[in-house]
C-alpha positions as CSV (number, residue, x, y, z in Angstrom):
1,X,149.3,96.6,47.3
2,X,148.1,97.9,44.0
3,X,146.6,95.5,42.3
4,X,147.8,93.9,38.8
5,X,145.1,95.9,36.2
6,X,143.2,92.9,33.6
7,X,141.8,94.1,30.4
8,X,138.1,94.1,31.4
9,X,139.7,96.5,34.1
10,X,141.5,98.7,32.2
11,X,138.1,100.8,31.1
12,X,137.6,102.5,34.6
13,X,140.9,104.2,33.6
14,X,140.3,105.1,30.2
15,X,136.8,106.5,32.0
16,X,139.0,108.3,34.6
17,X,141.3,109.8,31.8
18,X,138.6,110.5,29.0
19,X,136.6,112.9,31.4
20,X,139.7,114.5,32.5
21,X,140.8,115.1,29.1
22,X,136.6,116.5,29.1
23,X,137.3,118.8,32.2
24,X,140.7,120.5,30.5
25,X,138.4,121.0,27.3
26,X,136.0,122.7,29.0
27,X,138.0,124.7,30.7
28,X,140.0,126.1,27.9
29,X,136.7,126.8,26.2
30,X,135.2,128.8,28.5
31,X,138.9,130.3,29.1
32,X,138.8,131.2,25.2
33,X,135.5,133.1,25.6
34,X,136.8,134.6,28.7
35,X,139.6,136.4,26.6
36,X,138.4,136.5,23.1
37,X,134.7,136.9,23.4
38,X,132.6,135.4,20.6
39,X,129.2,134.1,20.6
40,X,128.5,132.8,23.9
41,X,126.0,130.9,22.9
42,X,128.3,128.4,20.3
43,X,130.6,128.4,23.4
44,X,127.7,127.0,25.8
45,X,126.5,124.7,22.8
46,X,130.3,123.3,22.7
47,X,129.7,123.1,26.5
48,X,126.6,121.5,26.7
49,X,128.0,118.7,24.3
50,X,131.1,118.0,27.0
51,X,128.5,117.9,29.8
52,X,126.9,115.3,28.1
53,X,130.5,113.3,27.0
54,X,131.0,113.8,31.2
55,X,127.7,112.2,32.1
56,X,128.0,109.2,29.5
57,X,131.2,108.6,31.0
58,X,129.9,108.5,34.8
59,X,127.1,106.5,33.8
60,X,129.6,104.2,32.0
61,X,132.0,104.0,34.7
62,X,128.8,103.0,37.5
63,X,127.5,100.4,34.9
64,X,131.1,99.0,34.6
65,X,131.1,99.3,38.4
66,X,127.9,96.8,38.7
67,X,128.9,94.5,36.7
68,X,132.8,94.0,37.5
69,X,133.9,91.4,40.1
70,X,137.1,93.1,40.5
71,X,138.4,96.1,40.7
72,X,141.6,97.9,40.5
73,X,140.7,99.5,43.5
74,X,138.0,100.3,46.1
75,X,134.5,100.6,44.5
76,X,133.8,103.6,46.9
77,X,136.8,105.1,45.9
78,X,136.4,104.7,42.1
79,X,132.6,105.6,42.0
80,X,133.6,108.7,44.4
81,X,136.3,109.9,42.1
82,X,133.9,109.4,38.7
83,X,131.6,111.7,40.5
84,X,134.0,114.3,41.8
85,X,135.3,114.2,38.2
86,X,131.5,114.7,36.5
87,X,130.8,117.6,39.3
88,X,133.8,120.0,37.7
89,X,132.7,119.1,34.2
90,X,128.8,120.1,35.0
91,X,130.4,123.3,37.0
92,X,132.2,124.8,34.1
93,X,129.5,124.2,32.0
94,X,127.2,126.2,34.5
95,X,129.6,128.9,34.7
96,X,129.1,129.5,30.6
97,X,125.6,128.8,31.1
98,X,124.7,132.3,33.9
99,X,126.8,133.9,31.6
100,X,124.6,133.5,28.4
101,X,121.2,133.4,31.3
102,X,122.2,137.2,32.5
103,X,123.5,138.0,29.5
104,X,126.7,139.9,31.1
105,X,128.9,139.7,27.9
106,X,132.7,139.1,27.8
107,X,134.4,139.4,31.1
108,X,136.6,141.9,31.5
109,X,138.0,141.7,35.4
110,X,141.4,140.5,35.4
111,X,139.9,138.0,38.3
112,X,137.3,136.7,36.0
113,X,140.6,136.3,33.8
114,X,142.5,135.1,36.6
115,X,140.0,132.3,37.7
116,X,139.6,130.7,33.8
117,X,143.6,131.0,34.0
118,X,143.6,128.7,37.6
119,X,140.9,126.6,36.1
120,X,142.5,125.7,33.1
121,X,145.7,124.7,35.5
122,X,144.2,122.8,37.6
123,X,142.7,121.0,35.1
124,X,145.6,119.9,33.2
125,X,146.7,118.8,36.9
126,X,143.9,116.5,37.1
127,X,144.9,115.1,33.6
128,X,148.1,114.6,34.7
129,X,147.5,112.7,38.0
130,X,144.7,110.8,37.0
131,X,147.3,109.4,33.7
132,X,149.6,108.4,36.6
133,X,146.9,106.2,38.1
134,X,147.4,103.4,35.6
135,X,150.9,102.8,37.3
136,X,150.5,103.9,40.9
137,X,153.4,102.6,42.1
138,X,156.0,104.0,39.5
139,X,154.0,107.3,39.6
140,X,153.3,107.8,43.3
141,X,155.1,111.5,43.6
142,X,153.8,112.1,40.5
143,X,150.1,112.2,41.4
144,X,150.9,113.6,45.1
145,X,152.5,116.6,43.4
146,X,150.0,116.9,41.4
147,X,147.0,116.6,43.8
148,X,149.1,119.4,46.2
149,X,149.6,121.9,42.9
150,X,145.6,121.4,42.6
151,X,145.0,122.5,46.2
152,X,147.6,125.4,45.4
153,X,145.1,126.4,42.6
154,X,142.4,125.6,44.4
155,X,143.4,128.9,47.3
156,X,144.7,131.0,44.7
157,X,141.0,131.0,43.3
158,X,139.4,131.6,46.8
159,X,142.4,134.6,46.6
160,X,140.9,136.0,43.4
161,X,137.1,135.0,44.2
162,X,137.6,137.4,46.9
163,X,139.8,140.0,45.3
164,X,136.9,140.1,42.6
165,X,134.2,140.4,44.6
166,X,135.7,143.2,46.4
167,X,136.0,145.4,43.2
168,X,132.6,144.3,41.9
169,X,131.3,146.4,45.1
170,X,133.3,148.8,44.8
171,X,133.4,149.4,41.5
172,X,130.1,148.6,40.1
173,X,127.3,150.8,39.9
174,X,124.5,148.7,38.9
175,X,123.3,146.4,41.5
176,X,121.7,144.0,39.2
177,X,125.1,144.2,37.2
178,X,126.7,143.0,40.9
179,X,124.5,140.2,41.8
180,X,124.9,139.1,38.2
181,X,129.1,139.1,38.1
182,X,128.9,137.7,42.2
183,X,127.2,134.6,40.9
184,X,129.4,133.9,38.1
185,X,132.4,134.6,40.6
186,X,130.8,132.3,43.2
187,X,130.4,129.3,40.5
188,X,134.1,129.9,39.2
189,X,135.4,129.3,42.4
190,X,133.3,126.7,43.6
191,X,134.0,124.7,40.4
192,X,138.0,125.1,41.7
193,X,136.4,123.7,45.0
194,X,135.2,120.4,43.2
195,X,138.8,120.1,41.6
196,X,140.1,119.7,44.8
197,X,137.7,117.5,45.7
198,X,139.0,115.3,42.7
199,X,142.5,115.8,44.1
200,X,141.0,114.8,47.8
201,X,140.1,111.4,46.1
202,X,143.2,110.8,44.2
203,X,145.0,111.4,46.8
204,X,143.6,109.1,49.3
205,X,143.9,106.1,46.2
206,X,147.4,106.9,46.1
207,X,148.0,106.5,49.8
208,X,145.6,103.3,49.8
209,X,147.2,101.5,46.9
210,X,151.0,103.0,46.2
C-alpha cells in the first residue's frame, strides 16, 4: 500500500517534478536550436544552467534521503529514479555541448529533427507520470500509459538513430563531417535510452505501491 505522504515528505516529489519540468526545458531548447538555429553557444549556456538546476536537485533529493526516517516509498527506488531523472538532463545538455565542440552548425537531417521531436515527447511523458506519483493510487493507468508511450518513443528513436546514420554514410562526403554527426546521433538516442530508464523506475513504483 501506498503510503499516506507527510509534509516533510512531500519534497521528494516536488524534486521528482521540478527536474522533470528541467528535462522538458531542455529538451525544447535544444529542439528550438535544432529548427531555428541561433547561437549555439547562448543555447548551451541556457543548457549548462539546467544541468546545474538537475544536479542541485539530485543532490537535494540524496540529502533529503539521509536525513528522512520515512519515506513515501523505497529509498532504492526514489534515489534510482532521481538519478535516472539527472542522467537525461546531463544527456541533452551533452548533446548541445558536441554540437558547439565540433562545431557542425544547425542540423538539417529530418532525423536529427526527428529525434529533438521524440525527445521533446518523451519528456513531457515523464512530466506527466512523474505528476501522477503524488496520488499513485488514483493515477495508476495514468503513469503506466505513460511509462509505455515513453518506451514507444524510446524505439522510434532507435528507428531514426538508425535511419540517420544510414544516410550520413551514404550521403556524406566528408568523413570527419560523419564521425562528427554519428556522435551527435549516438548521444540523441542514448539520451531516449535514459528516458526509458526513468519510465523503467516509475514503472516498477507503480507496481510496488498502486
Amino acid at each position: 500500500m501506498f503510503f499516506k505522504v507527510k509534509p516533510r515528505e512531500d519534497v521528494f516529489f516536488t524534486c521528482f517534478e521540478s527536474s522533470a519540468d528541467v528535462i522538458y526545458n531542455a529538451a525544447r531548447i535544444l529542439q528550438e536550436y535544432v529548427y531555428k538555429g541561433g547561437n549555439p553557444i547562448d543555447r548551451l549556456e541556457l543548457l549548462s544552467q539546467a544541468e546545474e538546476r538537475g544536479k542541485k536537485l539530485f543532490d537535494h533529493t540524496v540529502d533529503r534521503l539521509n536525513s528522512t526516517f520515512i519515506t513515501p516509498f523505497d529509498r532504492e527506488d526514489i534515489y534510482s529514479l532521481a538519478k535516472e531523472l539527472n542522467q537525461v538532463i546531463d544527456h541533452i545538455h551533452g548533446t548541445m555541448e558536441k554540437i558547439v565542440i565540433y562545431k557542425t552548425g544547425r542540423p538539417r537531417d529530418i532525423n536529427v529533427r526527428g529525434l529533438t521531436d521524440v525527445l521533446v515527447m518523451a519528456a513531457d511523458e515523464i512530466r506527466d507520470a512523474v505528476t501522477g506519483l503524488r496520488k499513485l493510487q488514483d493515477n495508476y493507468e495514468r503513469v503506466l500509459e505513460a511509462c509505455d508511450r515513453i518506451s514507444e518513443y524510446e524505439r522510434e528513436g532507435d528507428r531514426l538513430y538508425r535511419a540517420g546514420t544510414a544516410r550520413l554514410f551514404e550521403e556524406a562526403d566528408d568523413a570527419i563531417e560523419i564521425i562528427k554527426w554519428k556522435e551527435v546521433l549516438e548521444h540523441l538516442e542514448t539520451t531516449l535510452d535514459y528516458c526509458e530508464d526513468v519510465s523503467n523506475v516509475l514503472k516498477g513504483v507503480a507496481v510496488k505501491y498502486a
